[in-house]
N, C-alpha and C positions, 0 to 999 in steps of 0.2 A: 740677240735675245737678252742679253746681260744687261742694255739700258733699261730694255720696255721691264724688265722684272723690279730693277731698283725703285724707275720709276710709277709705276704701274702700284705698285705697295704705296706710295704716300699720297701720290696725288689722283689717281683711277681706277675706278671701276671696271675691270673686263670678265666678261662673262657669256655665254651663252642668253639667248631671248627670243622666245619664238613672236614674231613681229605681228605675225595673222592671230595670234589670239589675245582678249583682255586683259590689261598689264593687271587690271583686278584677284585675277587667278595664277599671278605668277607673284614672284617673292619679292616686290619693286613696291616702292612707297612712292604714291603720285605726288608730285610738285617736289622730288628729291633731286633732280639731275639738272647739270648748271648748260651740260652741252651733250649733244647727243651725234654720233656718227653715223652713218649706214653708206655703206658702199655698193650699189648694184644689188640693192635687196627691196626698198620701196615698191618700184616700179612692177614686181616680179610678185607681187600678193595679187591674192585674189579677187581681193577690195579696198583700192585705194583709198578711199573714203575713213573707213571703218580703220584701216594701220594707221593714218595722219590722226585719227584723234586718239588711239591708243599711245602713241607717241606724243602727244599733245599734252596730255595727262601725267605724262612721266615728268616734263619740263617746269623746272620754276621758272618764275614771272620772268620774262628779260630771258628766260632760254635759250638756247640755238641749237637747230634742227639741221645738220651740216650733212648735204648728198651728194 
């Protein structure tokens, strides 16, 4: 825990983000995030559709969407 914290403060963002609802109504500026992770969480919404582009929105141009 000691790297992810040093590092975690300079270089990322971690946070809690509910994935099924509008990043509109959560605390996330669209076009902010350079890369994005998700582990065993896409697949597992209720509309895949609708999470890929909420997640779409959050990525700037040249993004990466990493599953």
């Amino acid at each position: 825990m000691g790297g992810m914290n040093t590092y975690t403060k300079r270089y990322a963002l971690m946070c809690l983000f509910n994935i099924e609802d509008n990043t509109d109504l959560q605390e996330f500026t669209p076009g902010s995030m350079d890369i994005i992770f998700g582990s065993n969480v896409v697949h597992a919404t209720k509309n895949i559709d609708n999470t890929l582009q909420f997640l779409k929105k959050l990525l700037k141009t040249n993004g990466l969407l990493v599953l």
